[in-house]
Biopython code that builds the backbone (N, CA, C, O; Angstrom):
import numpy as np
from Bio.PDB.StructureBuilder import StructureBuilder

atoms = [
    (1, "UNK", "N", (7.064, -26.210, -17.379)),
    (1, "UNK", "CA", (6.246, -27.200, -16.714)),
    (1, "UNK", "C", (6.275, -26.949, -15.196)),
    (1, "UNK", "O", (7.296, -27.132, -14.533)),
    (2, "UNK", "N", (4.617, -26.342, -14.450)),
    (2, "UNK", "CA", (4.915, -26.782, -13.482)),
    (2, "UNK", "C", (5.702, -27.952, -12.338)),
    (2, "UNK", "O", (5.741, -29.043, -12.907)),
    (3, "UNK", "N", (6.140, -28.011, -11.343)),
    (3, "UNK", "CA", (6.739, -28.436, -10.134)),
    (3, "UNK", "C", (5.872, -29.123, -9.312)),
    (3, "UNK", "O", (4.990, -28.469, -8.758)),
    (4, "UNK", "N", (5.974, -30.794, -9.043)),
    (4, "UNK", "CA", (4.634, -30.916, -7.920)),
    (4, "UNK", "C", (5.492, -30.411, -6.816)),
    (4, "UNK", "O", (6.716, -30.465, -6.695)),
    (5, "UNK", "N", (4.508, -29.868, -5.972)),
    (5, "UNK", "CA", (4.497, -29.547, -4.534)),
    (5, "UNK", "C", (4.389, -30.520, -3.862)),
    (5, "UNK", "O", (3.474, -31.327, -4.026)),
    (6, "UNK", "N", (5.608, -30.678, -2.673)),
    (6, "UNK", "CA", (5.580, -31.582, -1.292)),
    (6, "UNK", "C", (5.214, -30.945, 0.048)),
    (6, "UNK", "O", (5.785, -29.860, 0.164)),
    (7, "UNK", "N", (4.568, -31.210, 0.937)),
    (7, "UNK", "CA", (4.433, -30.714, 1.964)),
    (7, "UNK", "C", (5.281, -31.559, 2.693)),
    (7, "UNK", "O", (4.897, -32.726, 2.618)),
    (8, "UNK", "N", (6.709, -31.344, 3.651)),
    (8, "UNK", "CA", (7.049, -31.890, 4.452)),
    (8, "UNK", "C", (6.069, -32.382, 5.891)),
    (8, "UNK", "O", (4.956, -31.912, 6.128)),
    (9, "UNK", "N", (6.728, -33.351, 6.691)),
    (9, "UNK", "CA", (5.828, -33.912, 8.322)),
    (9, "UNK", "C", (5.735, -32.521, 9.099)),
    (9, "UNK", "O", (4.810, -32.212, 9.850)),
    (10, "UNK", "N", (7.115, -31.541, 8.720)),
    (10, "UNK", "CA", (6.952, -30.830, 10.124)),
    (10, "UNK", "C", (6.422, -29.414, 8.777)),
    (10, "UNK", "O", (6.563, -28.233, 9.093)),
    (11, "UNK", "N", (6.045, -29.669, 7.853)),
    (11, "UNK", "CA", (5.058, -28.147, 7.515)),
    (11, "UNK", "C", (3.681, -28.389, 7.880)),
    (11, "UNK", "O", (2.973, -27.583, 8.484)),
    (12, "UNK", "N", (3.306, -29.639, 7.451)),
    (12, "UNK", "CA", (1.963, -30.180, 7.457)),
    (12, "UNK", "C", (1.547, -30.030, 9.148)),
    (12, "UNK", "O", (0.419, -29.699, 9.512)),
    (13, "UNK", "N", (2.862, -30.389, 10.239)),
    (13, "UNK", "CA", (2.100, -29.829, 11.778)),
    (13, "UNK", "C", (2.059, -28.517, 12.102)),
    (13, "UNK", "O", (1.455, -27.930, 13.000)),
    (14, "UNK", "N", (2.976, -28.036, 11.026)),
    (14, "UNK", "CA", (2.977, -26.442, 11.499)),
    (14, "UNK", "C", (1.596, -26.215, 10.612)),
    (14, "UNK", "O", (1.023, -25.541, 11.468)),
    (15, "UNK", "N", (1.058, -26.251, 10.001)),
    (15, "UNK", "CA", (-0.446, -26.114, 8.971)),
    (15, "UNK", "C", (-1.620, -26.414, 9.946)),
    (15, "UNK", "O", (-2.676, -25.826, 10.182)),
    (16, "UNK", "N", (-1.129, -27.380, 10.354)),
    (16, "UNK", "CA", (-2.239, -27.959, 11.364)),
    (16, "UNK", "C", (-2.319, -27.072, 12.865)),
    (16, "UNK", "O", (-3.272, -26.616, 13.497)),
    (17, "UNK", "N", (-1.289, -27.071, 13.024)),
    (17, "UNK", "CA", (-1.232, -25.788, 14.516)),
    (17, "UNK", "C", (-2.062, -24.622, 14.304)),
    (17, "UNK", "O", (-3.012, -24.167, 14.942)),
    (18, "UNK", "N", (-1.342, -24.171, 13.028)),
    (18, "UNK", "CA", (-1.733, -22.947, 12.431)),
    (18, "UNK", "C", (-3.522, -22.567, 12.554)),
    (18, "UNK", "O", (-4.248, -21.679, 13.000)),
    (19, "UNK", "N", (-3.657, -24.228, 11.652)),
    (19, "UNK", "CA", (-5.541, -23.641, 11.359)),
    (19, "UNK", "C", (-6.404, -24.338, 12.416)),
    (19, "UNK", "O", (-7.597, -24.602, 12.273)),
    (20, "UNK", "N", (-5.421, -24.689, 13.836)),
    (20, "UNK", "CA", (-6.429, -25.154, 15.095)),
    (20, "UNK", "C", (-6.493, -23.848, 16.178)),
    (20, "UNK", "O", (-7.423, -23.761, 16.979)),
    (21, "UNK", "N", (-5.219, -22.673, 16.106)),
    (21, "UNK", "CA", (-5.233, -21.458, 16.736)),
    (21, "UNK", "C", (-6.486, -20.809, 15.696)),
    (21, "UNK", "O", (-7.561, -20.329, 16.056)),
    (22, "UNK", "N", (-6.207, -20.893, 14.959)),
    (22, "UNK", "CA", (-7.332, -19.791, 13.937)),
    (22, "UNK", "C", (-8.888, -20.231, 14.702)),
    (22, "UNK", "O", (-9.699, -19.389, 15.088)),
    (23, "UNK", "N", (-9.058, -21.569, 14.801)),
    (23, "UNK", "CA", (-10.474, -22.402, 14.864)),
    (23, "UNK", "C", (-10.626, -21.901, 15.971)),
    (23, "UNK", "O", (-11.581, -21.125, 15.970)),
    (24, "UNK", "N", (-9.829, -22.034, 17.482)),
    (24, "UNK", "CA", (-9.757, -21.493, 18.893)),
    (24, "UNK", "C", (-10.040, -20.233, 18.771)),
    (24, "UNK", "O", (-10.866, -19.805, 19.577)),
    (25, "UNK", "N", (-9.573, -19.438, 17.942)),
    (25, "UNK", "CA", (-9.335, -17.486, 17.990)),
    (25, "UNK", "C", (-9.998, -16.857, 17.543)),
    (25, "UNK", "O", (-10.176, -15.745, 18.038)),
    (26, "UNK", "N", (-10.703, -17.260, 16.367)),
    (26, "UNK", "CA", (-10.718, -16.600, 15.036)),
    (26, "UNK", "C", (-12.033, -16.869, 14.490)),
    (26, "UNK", "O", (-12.748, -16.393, 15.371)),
    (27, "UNK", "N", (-12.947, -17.408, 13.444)),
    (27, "UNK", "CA", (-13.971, -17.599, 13.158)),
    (27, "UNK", "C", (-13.236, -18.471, 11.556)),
    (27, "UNK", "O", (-12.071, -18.539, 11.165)),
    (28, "UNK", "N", (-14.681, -19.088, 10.898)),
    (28, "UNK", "CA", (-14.087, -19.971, 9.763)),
    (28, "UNK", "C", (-13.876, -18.808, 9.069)),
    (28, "UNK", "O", (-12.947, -19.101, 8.317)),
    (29, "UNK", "N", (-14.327, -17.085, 8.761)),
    (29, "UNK", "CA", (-13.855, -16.853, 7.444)),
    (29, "UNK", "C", (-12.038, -16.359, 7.464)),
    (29, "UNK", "O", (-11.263, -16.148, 6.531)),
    (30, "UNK", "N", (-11.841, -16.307, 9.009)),
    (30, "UNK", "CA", (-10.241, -16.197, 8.699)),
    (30, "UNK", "C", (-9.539, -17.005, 8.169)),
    (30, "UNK", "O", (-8.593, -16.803, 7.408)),
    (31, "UNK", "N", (-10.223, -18.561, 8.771)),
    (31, "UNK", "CA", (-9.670, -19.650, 8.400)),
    (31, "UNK", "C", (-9.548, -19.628, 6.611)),
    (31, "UNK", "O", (-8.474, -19.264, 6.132)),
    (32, "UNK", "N", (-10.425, -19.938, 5.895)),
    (32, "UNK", "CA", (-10.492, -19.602, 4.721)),
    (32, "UNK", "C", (-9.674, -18.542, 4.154)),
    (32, "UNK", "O", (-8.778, -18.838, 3.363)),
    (33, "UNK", "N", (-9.943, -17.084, 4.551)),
    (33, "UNK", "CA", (-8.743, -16.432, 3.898)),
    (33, "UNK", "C", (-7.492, -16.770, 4.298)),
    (33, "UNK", "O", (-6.582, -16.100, 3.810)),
    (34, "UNK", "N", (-7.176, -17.731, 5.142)),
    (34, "UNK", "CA", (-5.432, -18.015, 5.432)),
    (34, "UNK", "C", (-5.295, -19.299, 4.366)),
    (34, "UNK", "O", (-4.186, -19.680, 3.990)),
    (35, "UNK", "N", (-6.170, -19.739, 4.052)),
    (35, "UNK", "CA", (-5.983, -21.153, 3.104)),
    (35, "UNK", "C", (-5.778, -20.596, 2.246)),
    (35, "UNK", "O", (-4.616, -20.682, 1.849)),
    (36, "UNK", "N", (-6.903, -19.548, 1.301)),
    (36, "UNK", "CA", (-7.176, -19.151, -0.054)),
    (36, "UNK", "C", (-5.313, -18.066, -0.016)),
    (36, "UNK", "O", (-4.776, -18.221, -1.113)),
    (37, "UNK", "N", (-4.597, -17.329, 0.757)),
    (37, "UNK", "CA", (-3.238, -16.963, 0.693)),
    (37, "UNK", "C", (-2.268, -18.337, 0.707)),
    (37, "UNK", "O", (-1.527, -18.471, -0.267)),
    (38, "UNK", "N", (-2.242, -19.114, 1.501)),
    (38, "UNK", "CA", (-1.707, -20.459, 1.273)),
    (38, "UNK", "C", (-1.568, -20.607, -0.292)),
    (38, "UNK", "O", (-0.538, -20.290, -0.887)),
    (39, "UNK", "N", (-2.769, -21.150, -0.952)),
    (39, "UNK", "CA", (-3.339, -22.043, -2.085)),
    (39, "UNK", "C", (-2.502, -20.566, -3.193)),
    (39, "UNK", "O", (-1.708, -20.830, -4.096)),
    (40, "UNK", "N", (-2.889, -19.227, -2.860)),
    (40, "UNK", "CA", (-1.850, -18.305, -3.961)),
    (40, "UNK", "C", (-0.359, -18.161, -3.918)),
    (40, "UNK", "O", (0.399, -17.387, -4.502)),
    (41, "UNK", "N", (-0.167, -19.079, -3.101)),
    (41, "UNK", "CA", (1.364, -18.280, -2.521)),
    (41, "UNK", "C", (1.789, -19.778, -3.288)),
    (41, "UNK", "O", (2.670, -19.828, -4.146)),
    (42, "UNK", "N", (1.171, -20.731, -2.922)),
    (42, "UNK", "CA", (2.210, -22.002, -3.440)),
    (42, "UNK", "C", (1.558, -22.337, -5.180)),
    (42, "UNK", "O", (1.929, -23.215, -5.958)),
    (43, "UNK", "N", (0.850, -21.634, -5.306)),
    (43, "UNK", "CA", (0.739, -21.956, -6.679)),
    (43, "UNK", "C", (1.461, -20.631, -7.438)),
    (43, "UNK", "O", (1.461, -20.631, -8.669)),
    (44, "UNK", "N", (2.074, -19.507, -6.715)),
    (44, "UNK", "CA", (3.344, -18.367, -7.339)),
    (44, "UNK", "C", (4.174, -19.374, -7.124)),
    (44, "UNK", "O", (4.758, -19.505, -8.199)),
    (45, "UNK", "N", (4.603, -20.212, -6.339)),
    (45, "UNK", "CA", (5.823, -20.848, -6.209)),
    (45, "UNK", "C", (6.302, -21.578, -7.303)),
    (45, "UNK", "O", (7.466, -21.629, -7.702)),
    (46, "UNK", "N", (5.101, -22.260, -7.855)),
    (46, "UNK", "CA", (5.301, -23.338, -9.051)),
    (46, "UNK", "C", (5.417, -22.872, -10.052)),
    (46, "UNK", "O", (6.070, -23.291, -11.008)),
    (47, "UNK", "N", (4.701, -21.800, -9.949)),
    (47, "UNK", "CA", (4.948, -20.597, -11.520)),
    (47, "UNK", "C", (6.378, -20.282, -11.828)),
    (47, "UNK", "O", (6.932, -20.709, -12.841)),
    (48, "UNK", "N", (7.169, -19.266, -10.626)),
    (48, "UNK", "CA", (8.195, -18.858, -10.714)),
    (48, "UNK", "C", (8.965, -19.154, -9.513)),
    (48, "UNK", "O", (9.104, -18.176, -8.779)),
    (49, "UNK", "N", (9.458, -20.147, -9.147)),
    (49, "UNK", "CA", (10.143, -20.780, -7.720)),
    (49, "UNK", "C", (11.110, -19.869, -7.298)),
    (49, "UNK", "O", (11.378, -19.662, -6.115)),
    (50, "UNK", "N", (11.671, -19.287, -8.311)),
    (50, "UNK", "CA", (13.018, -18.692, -7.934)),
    (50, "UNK", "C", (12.633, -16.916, -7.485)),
    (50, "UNK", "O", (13.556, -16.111, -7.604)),
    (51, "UNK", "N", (11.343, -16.446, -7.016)),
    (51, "UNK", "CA", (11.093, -15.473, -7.039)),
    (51, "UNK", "C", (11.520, -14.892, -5.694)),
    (51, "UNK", "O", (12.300, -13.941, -5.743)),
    (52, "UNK", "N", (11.146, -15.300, -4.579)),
    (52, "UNK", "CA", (11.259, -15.338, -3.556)),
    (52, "UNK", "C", (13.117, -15.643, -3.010)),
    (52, "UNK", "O", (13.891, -16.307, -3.700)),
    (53, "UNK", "N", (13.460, -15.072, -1.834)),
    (53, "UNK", "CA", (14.534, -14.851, -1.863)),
    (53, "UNK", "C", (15.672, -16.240, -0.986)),
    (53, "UNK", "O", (15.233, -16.800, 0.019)),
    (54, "UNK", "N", (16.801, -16.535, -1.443)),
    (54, "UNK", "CA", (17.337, -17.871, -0.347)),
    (54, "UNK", "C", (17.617, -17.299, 0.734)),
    (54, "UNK", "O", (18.195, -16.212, 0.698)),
    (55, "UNK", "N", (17.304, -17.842, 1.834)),
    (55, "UNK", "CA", (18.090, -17.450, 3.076)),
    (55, "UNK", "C", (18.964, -18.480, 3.822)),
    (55, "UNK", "O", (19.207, -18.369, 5.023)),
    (56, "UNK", "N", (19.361, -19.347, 3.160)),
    (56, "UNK", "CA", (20.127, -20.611, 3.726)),
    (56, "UNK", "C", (20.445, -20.985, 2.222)),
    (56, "UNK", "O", (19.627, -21.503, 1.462)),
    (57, "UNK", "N", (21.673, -20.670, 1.917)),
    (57, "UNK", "CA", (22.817, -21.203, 0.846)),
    (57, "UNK", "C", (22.845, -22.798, 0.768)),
    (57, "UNK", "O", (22.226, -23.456, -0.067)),
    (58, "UNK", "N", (23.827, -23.415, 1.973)),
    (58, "UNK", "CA", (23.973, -24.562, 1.840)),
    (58, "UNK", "C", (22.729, -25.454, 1.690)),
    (58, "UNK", "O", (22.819, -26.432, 0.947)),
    (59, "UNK", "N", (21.485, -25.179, 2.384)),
    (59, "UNK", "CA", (20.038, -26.142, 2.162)),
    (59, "UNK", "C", (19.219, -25.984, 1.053)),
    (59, "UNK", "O", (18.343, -26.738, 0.630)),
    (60, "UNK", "N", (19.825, -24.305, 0.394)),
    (60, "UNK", "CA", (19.125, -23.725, -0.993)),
    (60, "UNK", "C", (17.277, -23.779, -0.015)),
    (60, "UNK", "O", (16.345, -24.409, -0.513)),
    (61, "UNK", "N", (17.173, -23.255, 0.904)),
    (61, "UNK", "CA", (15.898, -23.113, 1.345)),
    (61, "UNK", "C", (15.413, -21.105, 0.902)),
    (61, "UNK", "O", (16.086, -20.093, 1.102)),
    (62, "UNK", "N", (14.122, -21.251, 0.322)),
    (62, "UNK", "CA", (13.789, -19.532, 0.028)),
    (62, "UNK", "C", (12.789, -19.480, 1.066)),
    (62, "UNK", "O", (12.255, -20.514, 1.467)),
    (63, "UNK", "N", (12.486, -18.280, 1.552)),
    (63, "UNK", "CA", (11.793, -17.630, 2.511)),
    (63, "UNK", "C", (10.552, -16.684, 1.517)),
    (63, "UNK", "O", (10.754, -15.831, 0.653)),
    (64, "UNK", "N", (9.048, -17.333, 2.136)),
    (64, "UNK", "CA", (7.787, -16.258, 1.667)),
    (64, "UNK", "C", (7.480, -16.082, 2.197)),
    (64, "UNK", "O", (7.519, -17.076, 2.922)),
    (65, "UNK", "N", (6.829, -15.097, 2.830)),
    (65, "UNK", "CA", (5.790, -14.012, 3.991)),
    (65, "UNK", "C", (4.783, -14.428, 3.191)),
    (65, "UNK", "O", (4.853, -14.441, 1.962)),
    (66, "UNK", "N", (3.365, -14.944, 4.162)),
    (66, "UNK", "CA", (2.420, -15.410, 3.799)),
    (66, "UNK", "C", (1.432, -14.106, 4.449)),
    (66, "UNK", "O", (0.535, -13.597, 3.777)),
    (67, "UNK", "N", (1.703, -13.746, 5.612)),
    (67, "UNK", "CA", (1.185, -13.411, 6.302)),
    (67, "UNK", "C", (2.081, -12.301, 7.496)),
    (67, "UNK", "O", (2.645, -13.142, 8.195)),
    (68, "UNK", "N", (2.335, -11.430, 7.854)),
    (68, "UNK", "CA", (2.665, -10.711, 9.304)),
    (68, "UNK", "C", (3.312, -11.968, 10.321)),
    (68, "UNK", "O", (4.248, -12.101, 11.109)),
    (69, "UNK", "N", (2.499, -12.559, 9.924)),
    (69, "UNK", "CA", (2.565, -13.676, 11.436)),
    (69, "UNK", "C", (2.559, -15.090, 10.819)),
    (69, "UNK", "O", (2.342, -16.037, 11.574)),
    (70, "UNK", "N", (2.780, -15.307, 9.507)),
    (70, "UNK", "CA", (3.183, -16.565, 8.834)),
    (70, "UNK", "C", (4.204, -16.669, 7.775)),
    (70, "UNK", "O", (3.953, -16.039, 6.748)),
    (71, "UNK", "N", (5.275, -17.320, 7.815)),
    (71, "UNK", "CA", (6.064, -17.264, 6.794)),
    (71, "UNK", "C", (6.401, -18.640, 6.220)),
    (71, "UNK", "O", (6.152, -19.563, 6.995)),
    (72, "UNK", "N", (6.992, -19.038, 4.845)),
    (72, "UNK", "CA", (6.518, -20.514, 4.411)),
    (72, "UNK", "C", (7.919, -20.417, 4.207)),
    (72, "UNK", "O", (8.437, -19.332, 3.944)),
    (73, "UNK", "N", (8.547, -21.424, 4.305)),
    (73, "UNK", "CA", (9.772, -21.879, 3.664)),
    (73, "UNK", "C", (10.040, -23.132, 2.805)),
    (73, "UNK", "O", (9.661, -24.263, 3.106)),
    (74, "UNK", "N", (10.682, -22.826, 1.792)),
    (74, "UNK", "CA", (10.638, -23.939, 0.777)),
    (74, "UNK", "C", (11.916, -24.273, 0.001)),
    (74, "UNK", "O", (12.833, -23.464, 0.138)),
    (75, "UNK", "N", (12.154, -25.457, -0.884)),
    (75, "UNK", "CA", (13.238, -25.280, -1.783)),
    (75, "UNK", "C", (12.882, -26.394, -3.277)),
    (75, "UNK", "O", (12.116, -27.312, -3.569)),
    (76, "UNK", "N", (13.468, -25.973, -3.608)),
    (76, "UNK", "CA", (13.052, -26.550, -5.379)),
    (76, "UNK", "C", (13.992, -27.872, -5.740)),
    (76, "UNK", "O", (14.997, -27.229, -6.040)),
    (77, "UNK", "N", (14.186, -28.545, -5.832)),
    (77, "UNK", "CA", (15.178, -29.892, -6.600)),
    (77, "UNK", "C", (14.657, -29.743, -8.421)),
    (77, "UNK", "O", (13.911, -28.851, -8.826)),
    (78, "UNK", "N", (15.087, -30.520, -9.044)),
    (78, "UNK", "CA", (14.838, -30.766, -10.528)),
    (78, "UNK", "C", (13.517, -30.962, -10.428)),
    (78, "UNK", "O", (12.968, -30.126, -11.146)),
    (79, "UNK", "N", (12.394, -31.947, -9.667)),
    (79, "UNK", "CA", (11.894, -32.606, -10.048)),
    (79, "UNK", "C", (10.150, -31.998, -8.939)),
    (79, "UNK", "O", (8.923, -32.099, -8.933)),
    (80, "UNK", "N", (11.040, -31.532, -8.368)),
    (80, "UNK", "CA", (9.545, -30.815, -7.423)),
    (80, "UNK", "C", (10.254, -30.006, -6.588)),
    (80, "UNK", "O", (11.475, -29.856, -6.601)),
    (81, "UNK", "N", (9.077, -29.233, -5.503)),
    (81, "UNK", "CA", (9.426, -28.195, -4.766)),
    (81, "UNK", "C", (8.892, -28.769, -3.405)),
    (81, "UNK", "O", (7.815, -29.365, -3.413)),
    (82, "UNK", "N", (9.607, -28.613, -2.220)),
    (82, "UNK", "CA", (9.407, -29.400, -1.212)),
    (82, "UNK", "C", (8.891, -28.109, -0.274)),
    (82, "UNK", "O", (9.661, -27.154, -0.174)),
    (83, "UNK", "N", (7.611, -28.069, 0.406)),
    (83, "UNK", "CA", (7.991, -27.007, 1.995)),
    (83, "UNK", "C", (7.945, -27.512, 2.973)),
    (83, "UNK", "O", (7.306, -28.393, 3.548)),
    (84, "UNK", "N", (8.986, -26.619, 3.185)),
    (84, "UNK", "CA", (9.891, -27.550, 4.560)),
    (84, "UNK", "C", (9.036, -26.689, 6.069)),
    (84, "UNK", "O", (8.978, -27.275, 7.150)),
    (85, "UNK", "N", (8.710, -25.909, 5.959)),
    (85, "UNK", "CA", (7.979, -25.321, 7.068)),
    (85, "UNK", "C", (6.702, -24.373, 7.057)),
    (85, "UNK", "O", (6.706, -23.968, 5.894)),
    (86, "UNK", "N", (5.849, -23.918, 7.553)),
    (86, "UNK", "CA", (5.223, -23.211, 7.505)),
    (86, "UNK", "C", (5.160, -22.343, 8.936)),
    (86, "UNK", "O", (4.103, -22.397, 9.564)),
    (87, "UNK", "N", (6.218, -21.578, 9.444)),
    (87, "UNK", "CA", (6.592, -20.890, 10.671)),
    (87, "UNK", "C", (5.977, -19.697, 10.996)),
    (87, "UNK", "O", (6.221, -18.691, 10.330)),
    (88, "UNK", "N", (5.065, -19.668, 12.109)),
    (88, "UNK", "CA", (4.620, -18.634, 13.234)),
    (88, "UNK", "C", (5.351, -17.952, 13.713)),
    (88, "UNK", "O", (5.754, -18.144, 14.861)),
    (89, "UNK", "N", (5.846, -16.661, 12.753)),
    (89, "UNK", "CA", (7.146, -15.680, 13.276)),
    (89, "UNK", "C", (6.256, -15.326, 15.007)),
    (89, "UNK", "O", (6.178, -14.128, 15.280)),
    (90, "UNK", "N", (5.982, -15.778, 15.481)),
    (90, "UNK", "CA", (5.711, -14.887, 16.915)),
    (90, "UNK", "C", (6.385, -16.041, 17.844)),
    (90, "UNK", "O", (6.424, -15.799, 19.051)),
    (91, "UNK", "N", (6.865, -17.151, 17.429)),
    (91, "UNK", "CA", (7.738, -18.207, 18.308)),
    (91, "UNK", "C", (8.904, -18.056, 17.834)),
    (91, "UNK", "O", (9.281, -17.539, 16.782)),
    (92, "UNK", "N", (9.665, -18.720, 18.988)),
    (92, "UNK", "CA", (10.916, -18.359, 19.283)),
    (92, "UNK", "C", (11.905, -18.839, 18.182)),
    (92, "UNK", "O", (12.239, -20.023, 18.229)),
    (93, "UNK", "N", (12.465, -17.960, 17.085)),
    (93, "UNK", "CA", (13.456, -17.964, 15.994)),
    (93, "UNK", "C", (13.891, -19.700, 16.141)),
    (93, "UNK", "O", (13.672, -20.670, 15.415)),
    (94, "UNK", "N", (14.732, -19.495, 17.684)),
    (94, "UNK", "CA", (15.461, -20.514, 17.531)),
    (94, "UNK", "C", (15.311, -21.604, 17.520)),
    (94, "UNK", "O", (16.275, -22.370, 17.524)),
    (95, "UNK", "N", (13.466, -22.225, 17.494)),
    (95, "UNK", "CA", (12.850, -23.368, 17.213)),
    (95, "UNK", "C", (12.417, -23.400, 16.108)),
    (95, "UNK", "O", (11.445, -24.146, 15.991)),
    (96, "UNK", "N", (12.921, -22.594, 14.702)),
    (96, "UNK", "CA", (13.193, -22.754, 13.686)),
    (96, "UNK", "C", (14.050, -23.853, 12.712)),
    (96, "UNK", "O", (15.017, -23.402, 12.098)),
    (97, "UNK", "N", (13.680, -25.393, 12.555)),
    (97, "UNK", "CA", (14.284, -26.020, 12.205)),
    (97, "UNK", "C", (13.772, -26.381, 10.885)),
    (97, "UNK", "O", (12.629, -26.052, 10.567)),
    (98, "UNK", "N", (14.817, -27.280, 9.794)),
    (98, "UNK", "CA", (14.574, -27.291, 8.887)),
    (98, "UNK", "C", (14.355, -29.094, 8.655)),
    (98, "UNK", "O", (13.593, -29.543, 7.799)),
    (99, "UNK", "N", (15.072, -29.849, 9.470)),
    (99, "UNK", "CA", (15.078, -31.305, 8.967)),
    (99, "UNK", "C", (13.802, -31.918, 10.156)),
    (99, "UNK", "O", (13.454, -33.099, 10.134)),
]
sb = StructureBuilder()
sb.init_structure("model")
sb.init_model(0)
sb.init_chain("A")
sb.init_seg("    ")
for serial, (resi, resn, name, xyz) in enumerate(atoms, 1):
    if name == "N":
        sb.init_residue(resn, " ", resi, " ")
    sb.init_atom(name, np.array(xyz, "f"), 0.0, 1.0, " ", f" {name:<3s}", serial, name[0])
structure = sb.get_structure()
């Protein structure tokens, strides 16, 4: 049985950052292909959660490359799968937070 998906406050602003640089930079069909990788990446998640690798033990958080320049972070409980970020590897690591 699939997993519902949660979008955490601070993935949903990182989503939103994300597809207002694209709108500024970019044209709508990038926009679209960054959704339509989004929409495949979190529906592999629900398929097989455990595919993708942990990089934080104690939070049980896994790390996906969405993109060169986007990476999603997430973690699974019994009952759903939460993402906790959606991070712009081109900013600074150490404003990498999880709560």
């Amino acid at each position: 049985m699939r997993k519902e998906i949660i979008w955490s406050p601070l993935a949903e602003e990182d989503l939103g950052n994300i597809l207002e640089y694209l709108a500024e930079n970019w044209n709508q069909k990038v926009i679209i292909r960054f959704l339509n990788k989004i929409d495949l990446v979190t529906d592999q998640i629900t398929k097989v959660p455990n595919q993708y690798p942990i990089i934080n033990r104690k939070l049980q958080v896994r790390k996906c490359v969405v993109t060169k320049q986007n990476t999603l972070f997430y973690r699974e409980n019994e009952k759903r799968i939460e993402i906790l970020r959606l991070y712009d590897t081109r900013q600074d690591p150490k404003k990498l937070k999880f709560s």
